[in-house]
N, C-alpha and C positions, 0 to 999 in steps of 0.2 A: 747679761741675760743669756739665759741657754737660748741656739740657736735651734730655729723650726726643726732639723732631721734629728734633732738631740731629742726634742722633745715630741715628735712622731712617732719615734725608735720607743723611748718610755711610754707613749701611750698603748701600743702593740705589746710592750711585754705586762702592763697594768691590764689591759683587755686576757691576756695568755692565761694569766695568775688568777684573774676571778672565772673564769671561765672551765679550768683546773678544781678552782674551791665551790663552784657550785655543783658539780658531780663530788667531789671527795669534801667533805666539811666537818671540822671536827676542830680538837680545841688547837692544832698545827695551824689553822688558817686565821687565826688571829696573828700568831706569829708571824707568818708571810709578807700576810697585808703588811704589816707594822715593819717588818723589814723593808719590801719594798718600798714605801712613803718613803723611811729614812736613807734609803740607799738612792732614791732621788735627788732628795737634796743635799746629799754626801758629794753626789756625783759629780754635781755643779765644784763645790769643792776643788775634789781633785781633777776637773778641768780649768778652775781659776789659776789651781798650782802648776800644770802641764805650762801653760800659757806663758806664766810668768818665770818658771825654769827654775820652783820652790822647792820639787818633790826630791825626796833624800837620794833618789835614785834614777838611771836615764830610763826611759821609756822610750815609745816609739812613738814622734811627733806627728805621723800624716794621719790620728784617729783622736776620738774623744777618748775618756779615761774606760768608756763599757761597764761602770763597777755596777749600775743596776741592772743589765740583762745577766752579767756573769755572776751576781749575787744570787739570782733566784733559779738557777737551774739546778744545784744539790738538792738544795732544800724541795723543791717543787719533783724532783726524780725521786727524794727520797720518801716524800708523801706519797705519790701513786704506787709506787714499789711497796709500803706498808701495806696500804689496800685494797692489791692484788692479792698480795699473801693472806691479809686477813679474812679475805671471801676466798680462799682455797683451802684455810685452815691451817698455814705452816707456821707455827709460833714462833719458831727462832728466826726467818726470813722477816716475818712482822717486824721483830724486834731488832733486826737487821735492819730494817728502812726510818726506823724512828731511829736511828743511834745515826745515819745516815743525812737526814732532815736534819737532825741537830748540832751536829759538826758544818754542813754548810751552814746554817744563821749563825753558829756560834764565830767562825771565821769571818765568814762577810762581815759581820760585825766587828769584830776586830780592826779589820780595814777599814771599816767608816770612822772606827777611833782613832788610827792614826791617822788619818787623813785631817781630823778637827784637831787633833790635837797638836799638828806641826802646820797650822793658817793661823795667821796673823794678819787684825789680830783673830782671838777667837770668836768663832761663830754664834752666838747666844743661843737662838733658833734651832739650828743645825742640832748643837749640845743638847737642848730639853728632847727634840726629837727622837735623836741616840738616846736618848737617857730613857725613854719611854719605850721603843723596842729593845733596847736590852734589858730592862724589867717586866716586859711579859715575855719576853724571851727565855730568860733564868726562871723566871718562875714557873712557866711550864714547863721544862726540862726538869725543875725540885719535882714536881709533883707526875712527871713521866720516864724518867728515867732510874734505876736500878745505882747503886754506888758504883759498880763494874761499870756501866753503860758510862759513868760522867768522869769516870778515870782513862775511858776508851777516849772518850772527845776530847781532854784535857790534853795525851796524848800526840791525838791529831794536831790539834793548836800551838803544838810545844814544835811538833815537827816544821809544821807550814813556816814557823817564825824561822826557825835555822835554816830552814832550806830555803827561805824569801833572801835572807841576810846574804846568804853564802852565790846562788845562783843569778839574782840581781845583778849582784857586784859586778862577776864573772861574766856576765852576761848583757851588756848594754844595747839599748835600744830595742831588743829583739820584742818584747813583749807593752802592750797598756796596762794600767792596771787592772781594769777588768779578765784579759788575756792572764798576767800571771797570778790570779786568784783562782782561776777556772788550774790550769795548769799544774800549781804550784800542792793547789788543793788537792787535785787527783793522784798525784805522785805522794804527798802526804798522808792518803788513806790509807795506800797501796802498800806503802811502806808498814805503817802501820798494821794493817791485815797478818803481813807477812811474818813480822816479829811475833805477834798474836798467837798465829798457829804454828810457827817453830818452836814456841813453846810447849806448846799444847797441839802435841800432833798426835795422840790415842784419841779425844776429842775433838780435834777439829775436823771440818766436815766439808766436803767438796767432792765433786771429780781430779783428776789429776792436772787435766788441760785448765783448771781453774791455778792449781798454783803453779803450772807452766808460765801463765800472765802473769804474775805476781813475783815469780824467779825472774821473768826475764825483762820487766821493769825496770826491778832495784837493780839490777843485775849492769844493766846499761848506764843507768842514772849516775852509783857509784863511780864506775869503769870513769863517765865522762870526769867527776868530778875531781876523781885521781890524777886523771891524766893533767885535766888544767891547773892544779896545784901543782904539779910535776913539771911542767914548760913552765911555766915564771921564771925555774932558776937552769932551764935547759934550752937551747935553740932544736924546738922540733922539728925544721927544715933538714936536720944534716942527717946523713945514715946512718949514725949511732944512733942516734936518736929514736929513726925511724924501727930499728934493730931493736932495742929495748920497746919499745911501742908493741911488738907485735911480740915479744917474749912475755909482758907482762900481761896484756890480753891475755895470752896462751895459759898462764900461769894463774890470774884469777877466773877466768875462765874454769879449767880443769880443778883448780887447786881451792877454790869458792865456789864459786854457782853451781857444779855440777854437784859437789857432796851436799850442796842446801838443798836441791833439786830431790836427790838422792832421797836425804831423810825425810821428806813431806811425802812423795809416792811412796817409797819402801821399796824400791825397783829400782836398775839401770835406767837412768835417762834417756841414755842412747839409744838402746834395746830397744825402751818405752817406744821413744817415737819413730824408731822406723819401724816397729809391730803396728805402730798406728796411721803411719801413711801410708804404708802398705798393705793394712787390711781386708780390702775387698778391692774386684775390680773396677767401681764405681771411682774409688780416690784417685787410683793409679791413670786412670783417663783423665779425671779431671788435675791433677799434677802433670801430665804432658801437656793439657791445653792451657792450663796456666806457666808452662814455661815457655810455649809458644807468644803467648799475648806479652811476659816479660821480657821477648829478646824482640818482638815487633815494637815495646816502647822505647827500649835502646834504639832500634833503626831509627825511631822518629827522630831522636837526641842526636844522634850522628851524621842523620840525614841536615839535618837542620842547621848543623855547626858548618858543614862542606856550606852548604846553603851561605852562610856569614861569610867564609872566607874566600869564597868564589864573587861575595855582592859589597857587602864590606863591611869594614871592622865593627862600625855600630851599628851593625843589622842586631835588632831585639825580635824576639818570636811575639808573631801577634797574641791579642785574645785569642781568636781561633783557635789560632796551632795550640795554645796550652790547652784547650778544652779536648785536643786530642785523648788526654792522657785521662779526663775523664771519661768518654767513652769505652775507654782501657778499661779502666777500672769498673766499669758499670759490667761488660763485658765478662770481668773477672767474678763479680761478686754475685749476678745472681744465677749463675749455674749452682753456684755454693751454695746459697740458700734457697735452692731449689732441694736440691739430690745431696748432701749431707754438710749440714749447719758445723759440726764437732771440727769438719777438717775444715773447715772456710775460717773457723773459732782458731783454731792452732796456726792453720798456716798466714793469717794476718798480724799472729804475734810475734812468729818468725821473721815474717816482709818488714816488721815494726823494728826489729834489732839489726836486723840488715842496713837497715837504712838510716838509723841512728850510728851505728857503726862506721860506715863510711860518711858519714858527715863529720864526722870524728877525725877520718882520715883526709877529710876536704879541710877541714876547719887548723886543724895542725898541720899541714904538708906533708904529710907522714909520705917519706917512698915508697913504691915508684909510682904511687897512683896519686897522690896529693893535688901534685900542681894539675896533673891531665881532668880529674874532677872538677873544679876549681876553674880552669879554661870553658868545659863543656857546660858547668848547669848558671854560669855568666848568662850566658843565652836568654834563661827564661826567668831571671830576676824583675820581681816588678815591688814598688812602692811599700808593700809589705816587708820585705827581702831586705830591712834599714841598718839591722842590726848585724852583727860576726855573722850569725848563722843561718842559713838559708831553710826555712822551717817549713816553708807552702806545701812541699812533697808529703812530709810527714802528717800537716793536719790532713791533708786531703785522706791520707791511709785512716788516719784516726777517724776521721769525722765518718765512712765509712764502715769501720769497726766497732765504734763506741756501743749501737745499739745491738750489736753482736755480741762483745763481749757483755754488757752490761742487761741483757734481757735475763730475767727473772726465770730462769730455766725448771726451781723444783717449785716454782707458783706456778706453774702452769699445765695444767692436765696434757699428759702424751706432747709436752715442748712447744704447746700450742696455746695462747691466750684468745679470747671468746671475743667476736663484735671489733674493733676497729684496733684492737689491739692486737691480733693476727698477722698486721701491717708493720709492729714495731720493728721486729729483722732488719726491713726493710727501708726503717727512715732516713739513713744515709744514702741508700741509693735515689728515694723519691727527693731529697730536699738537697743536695751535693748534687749526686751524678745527673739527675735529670734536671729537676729545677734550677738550680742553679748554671748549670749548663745554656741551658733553652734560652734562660735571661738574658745570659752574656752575650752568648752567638745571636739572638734578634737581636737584642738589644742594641747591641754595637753595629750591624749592620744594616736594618731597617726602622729603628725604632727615633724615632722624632718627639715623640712629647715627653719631656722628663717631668720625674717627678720632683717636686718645689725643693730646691737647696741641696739635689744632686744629680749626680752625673746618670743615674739607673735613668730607666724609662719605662713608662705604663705598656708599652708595648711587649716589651722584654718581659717584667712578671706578670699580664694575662696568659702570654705562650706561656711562664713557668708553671703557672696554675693549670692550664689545658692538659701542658704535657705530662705531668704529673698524676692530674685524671684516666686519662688515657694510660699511662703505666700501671696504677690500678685497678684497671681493669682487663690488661695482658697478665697480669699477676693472678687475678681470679680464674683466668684463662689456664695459665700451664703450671699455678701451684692447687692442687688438689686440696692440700689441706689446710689454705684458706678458707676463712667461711666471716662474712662481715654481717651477719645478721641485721642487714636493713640498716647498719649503721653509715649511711653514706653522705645522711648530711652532717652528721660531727668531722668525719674525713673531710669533707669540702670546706669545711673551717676552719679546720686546722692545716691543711695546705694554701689555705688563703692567707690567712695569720701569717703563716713563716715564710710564707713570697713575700710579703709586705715588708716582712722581718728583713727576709735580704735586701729588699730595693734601700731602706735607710739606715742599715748598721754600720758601722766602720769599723766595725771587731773582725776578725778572720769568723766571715762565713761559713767557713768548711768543718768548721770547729764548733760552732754555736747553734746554726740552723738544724742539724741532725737532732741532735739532742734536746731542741726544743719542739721539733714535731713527733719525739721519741713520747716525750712528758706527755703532750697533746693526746699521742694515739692509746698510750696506757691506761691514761684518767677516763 
C-alpha cells in the first residue's frame, strides 16, 4: 500500500488540479483529470519498482518516485499559459500553451507506459487505466492540434527518450523519477525550441534575452555531455586533461554557441550583452549589489569550512546555515524584480551556466580548482546530494528563475498580469526563498507537532503560510505595479496548498513548489 505522506502529497496536488480546472475548463481538463488518476496508480508502480531495485536505471533511494506531482505541472503550466494568451488575444502564444499541455501528458504518459510495461507481472488495472488516459489524451490532441503542432510533440518525445537513455546512465542516483521527468522534459523542449527557430530565424519570434536562455541551456547541457563521453577513456584528474578541458570549453564555446547565438539575434553577442548590462544606471547599481551579496556568499562557504577545520572533520553545516544562502538569494531577486525584470531574466541565466560550469569542473577534477571545490561544497551535502552531482545549488537558482523566465511576457498587458497573477514573478521568492525558508528555520528549531509520517512540523508551515502573507503584502508595499484586485483569498490558497505541498513532498522542493504556486497564481 502507498504510504500516508504518499498519499497526502497526491491528495494536495488532486485538490491543485481541480482547483486549476475550475477557473480554466475546457476539453484540456478531461485530459488532466485522466492523467492525473492514471499517474497515481502508475506511481504506486514505480514505487513498488524503487523498492524492489526493478527500475532499468538508479534513482535516488531517500524519495518516492514524484511521477504524479512532476506529471501534472507541464500540462497544468501549459493550460493556464493558453488562457492567459487567449483573454489577451495573442494567437500564436495560445497555441504555444496548448502544444505545451500536450507534450507534458504526451510524455508523462510515456513514463506511466514504461513503468507498466517493465512490472512484473503486469498490472491489469494500471493497464485499462493507461489505456483510457491515453485515448482521451490522443484524441484530443487529433482534434486540437495542427499536423505542425503533433510533429512539434513528436519531436519533444523523441528528444526526452535519448536524452533519458543517454543522461540516466551517466548520471546515477542524482534524480526520482518524477525529478528526471520534470528535468529531462524541460531541457527537452528547450532543445527543441531552439533547433525550431534556428531554422526558421526571419519567422521566429522573441526578444533576444529569450534565445539567450535557450543558447545557454543547450549550450551547457551539450558541453557537459561531451565532456562525460570524453573522460571514460581519459583520466580527468591529470593536467592534460584538465588543459584540454578548458581548450575545448574555449573552443565550443567561441567556435559553437557564440555563432548560434550570433545567427538568432543578428548581432555580436558580446556587444549584445555588455550594451545590455550596462544600459542604464539602474543595472549598473544593481550589478555592484549583486556582486557584493556574491562574494558575501562565498565568505559564508569559507567561513564555514575554517569553521570544520578548526571543530572537526565531520562538521556538516546545519539547516540553518544552509538557509543562509536563501536569504541571499531572496536578497538578490527581488530588487530585480522590483527596478528591472530583463536584467534579473539575463543575469540568472548567466548565475545558471556559471554554476553548471563549475560543477563541471567539481564533478571531473578539472585543475587547479577541482579538488579545492569538491573540499569546500562537502560541507553542505545533505540526503538529496546521493548521486555524482551536487545539484541543490542549482535547483535553488532554478526554482527561483523558473517563474521569471517562464512568465508569459507578450500575454500580459505593460509585463504585467491582472488579479493574483501580478504575484507570478514572484512565486519563487514566496514559496523557496520565503516559505520554504520560514518552515525549515521554525521548524527545526521550535516546532514540536509533526505532521503524520514525517519529519516537517505544523509549526514550521503555519510560519511558512504567515510569512508568505506577510511578504505579499511588503510587495504591494514597494512594487507599484502590483495590483491584486481583491484577489486575496485565491492567494491564501494557493500558498496554503504549496506549504502543505512542502511539509509532505520528498521531491526537491526548490524545484517543484515555485512552479506549482506559479500554475496556482496564473489560473
Amino acid at each position: 500500500m502507498l504510504n500516508k505522506p504518499v498519499l497526502v502529497e497526491s491528495l494536495i496536488v488532486f485538490i491543485i488540479v481541480l482547483c486549476v480546472h475550475t477557473v480554466v475548463w475546457d476539453r484540456y481538463s478531461w485530459c488532466a483529470i485522466a492523467l492525473a488518476i492514471q499517474a497515481f496508480y502508475v506511481q504506486f508502480k514505480w514505487d513498488h519498482l524503487l523498492q524492489l531495485g526493478g527500475a532499468v536505471f538508479q534513482f535516488r533511494t531517500a524519495a518516492n518516485s514524484g511521477l504524479l506531482p512532476a506529471s501534472m505541472v507541464i500540462p497544468l503550466l501549459g493550460i493556464v499559459m493558453k488562457e492567459r494568451c487567449k483573454s489577451a488575444g495573442i494567437v500564436y502564444f495560445e497555441r504555444f500553451g496548448i502544444v505545451v499541455a500536450s507534450t507534458g501528458m504526451l510524455v508523462a504518459l510515456f513514463l506511466s507506459v514504461i513503468a507498466v510495461g517493465i512490472t512484473k507481472p503486469v498490472p491489469s488495472n494500471t493497464c485499462i487505466l493507461t489505456g483510457i488516459a491515453g485515448s482521451v489524451i490522443i484524441y484530443t490532441m487529433k482534434h486540437s492540434l495542427t499536423v505542425s503542432e503533433v510533429i512539434e510533440v513528436l519531436e519533444v518525445l523523441l528528444i526526452f527518450v535519448y536524452l533519458s537513455m543517454i543522461l540516466l546512465y551517466l548520471l546515477p542516483r542524482c534524480f526520482t523519477p518524477g525529478e528526471a521527468l520534470l528535468v529531462l522534459e524541460g531541457i527537452s523542449f528547450v532543445l527543441n525550441q531552439l533547433i525550431k527557430r534556428s531554422l526558421n530565424v526571419v519567422e521566429s519570434r522573441g526578444d533576444p534575452i529569450d534565445f539567450f536562455l535557450l543558447v545557454a541551456v543547450v549550450g551547457v547541457v551539450l558541453l557537459g555531455i561531451f565532456f562525460t563521453v570524453l573522460f571514460i577513456f581519459m583520466d580527468s584528474g591529470t593536467w592534460i586533461s584538465s588543459l584540454f578541458f578548458h581548450m575545448m570549453t574555449a573552443v565550443l564555446g567561441l567556435g559553437v554557441i557564440m555563432p548560434w547565438l550570433y545567427r538568432l539575434i543578428q548581432r555580436n553577442p558580446l556587444f549584445w550583452l555588455l550594451q545590455f548590462l550596462f544600459q542604464t544606471h539602474t543595472r549598473v547599481y544593481l550589478l555592484v549589489y549583486w556582486t557584493m551579496l556574491a562574494a558575501s556568499a562565498c565568505g559564508v562557504v569559507f567561513y564555514q569550512n575554517a569553521k570544520r577545520s578548526s571543530e572537526s572533520k565531520k562538521h556538516q553545516a546545519s539547516t540553518i546555515t544552509r538557509k543562509y544562502f536563501h536569504f541571499i538569494v531572496i536578497a538578490t531577486y527581488v530588487p530585480g524584480l522590483i527596478y528591472d525584470r530583463q536584467l534579473l531574466y539575463v543575469a540568472a541565466v548567466l548565475c545558471l551556466a556559471v554554476f553548471i560550469f563549475l560543477e563541471y569542473i567539481r564533478y571531473f577534477r578539472i585543475k587547479p580548482f577541482g579538488q579545492t571545490l569538491r573540499h569546500l561544497l562537502s560541507l553542505f551535502l545533505d540526503e538529496r546530494d546521493s548521486g555524482p552531482l551536487i545539484l541543490t545549488h542549482i535547483y535553488l537558482l532554478l526554482g527561483m528563475s523558473l517563474p521569471v523566465w517562464l512568465f508569459p511576457r507578450p500575454c500580459a498587458p505593460k509585463g504585467i498580469l491582472s488579479g493574483a497573477g501580478a504575484l507570478v514573478p514572484y512565486s519563487g521568492v514566496l514559496a523557496v526563498g520565503v516559505g520554504d525558508t520560514m518552515a525549515s528555520v521554525f521548524g527545526s528549531t521550535m516546532g514540536e507537532i509533526k505532521w503524520p509520517g514525517t519529519k516537517k512540523t505544523f509549526e514550521g508551515t503555519m510560519t511558512a503560510i504567515f510569512a508568505q502573507i506577510i511578504a505579499v503584502a511588503l510587495i504591494l508595499i514597494f512594487d507599484s505595479s502590483v495590483n491584486l484586485n481583491s484577489s486575496y483569498a485565491w492567494i491564501l490558497g494557493s500558498v496554503s496548498l504549496v506549504s502543505l505541498l512542502e511539509a509532505y513532498t520528498t521531491q526537491i522542493d526548490n524545484l517543484l513548489l515555485p512552479l506549482y504556486l506559479q500554475i496556482m497564481l496564473m489560473a
